[in-house]
N, C-alpha and C positions, 0 to 999 in steps of 0.2 A: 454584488455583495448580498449577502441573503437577508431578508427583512429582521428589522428588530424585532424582538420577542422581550415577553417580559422574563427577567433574572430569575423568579420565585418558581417559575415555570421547570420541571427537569429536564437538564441539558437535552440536547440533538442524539447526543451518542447513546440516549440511556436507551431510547426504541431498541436497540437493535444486539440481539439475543446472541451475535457472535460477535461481542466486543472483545477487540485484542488492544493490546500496548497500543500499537503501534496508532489505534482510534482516537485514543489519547490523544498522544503527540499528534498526530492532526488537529486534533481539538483544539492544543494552545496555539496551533503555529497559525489555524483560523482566526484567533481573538489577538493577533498580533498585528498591530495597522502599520508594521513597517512590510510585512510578507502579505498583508491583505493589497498594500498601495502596491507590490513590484508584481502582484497577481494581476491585480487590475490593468496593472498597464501591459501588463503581457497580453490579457484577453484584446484591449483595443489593438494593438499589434496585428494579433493574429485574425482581429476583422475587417482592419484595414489589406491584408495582404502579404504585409513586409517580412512577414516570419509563418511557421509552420506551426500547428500546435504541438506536433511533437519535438519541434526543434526548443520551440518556448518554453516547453516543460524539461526538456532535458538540462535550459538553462536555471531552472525554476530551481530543479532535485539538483546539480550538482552545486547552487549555493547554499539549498536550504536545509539539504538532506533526505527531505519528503516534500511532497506537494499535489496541489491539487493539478488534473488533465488542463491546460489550458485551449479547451476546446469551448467557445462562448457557449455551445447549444446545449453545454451539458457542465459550467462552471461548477465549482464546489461540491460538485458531485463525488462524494465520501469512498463510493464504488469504483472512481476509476481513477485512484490516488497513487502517486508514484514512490515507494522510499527505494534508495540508495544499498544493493544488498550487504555491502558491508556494516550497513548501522541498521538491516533489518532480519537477523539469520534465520525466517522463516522464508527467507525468497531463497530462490534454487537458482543457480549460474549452470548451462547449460554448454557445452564447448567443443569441439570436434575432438571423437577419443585417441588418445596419441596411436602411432602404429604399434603391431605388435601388443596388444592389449586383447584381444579375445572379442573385441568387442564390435559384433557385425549388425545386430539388427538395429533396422532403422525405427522411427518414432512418424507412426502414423495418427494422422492431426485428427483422426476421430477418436482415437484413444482417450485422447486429452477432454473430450466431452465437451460440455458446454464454454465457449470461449465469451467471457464479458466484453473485453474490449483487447486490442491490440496496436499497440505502438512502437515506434522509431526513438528509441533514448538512445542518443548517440549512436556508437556503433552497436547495440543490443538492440532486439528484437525483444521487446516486453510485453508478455501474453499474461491476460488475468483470466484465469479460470474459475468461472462461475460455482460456487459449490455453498449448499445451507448451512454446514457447518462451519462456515470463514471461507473465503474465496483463497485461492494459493496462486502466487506470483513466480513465473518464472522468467529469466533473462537468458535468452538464445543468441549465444555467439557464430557468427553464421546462419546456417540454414538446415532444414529440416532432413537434405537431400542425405545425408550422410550420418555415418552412425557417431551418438555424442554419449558425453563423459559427464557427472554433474562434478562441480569442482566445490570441494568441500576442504575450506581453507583448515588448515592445522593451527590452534586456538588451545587456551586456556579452557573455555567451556565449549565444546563444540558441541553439544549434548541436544540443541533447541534444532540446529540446521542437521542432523541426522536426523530426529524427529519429521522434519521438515523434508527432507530427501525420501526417507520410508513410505511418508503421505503419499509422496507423487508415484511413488514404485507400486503403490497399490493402486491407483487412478488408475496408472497405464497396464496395470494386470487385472483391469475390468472389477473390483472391490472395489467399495466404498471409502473415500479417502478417511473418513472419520476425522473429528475436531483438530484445530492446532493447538500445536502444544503451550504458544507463550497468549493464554488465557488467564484473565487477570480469576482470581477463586472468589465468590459472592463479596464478600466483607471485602476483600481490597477493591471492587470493582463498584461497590456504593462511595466506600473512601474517594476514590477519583472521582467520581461522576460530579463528588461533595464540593472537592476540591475545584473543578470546571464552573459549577456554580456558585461558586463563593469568586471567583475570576470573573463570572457575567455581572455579579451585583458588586465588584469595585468599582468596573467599568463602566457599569450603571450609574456612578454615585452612592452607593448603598449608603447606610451608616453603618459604625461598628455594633449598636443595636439591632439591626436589620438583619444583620449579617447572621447575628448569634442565636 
């Protein structure tokens, strides 16, 4: 668990210049001591032996939705957090493209650039690609060996995972992926940070003076 710090202090997530939603929801789901208690007991798990870290996280993200890698050497590390791509439509689902679809070349892993980390969720191959403007997540059904499809579910707003598919279409055509789209805009993103902070100083004890 990562050391206390004092409440007054601004949150963990406010460092960091490509804060998305999604930092958020990590954020509460770290100050929650029922998901901190079934984290921890996945890290000893996985230092004892009896499970995989990517086995542990896949159990982690299908209760939790998101989660942190349960890797001990690198616990709570914000960088190599896993969400669910149906509850996060900037992740890209990756799939062998059906036949008869046009669709021949393959995806050479240099393209993809810098790789942060890469893991075994279930049956998905989950690569985080390193990038200054928000790192981009994708889930590989399969294997690289053959030509794939990104699968872009049909939705109400599907407007953030096109967004999010464009990114990576520029990656792998040597352009700069540039920002993500589900960026929280200055004023909503003090709001949150407010609101994380007013969450450390409950938890602290604060008072309702304190607070205000």
């Amino acid at each position: 668990m990562p050391p206390e710090r004092d409440w007054r202090a601004p949150p963990d997530e406010a460092g960091s210049d490509a804060l998305a939603y999604s930092d958020i929801a990590l954020g509460y789901l770290s100050r929650n001591p029922t998901y901190r208690a079934d984290y921890t007991r996945a890290l000893r798990r996985v230092k004892r032996g009896t499970i995989t870290a990517d086995d542990a996280t896949t159990r982690l993200v299908r209760r939790w939705g998101i989660s942190f890698h349960a890797e001990p050497a690198t616990a709570f590390d914000p960088k190599l957090a896993v969400a669910r791509p149906d509850l996060s439509p900037t992740n890209i689902v990756l799939a062998p493209a059906p036949v008869d679809t046009g669709a021949t070349q393959l995806i050479d892993e240099k393209q993809l650039g810098t790789i942060r980390a890469r893991m075994r969720i279930g049956k998905y191959l989950h690569v985080i690609l390193a990038d200054s403007d928000g790192d981009e997540h994708i889930w590989i059904a399969g294997a690289l060996d053959g030509p794939l499809a990104m699968m872009l579910p049909i939705e109400a707003d599907p407007f953030a995972r096109l967004a999010a598919a464009e990114r990576l279409c520029r990656r792998l055509n040597g352009m700069a992926a540039g920002p993500p789209t589900l960026r929280p805009p200055p004023f909503r993103r003090l709001h949150l940070l407010t609101l994380l902070q007013v969450l450390d100083g409950l938890q602290a004890g604060a008072t309702q003076r304190e607070l205000a």
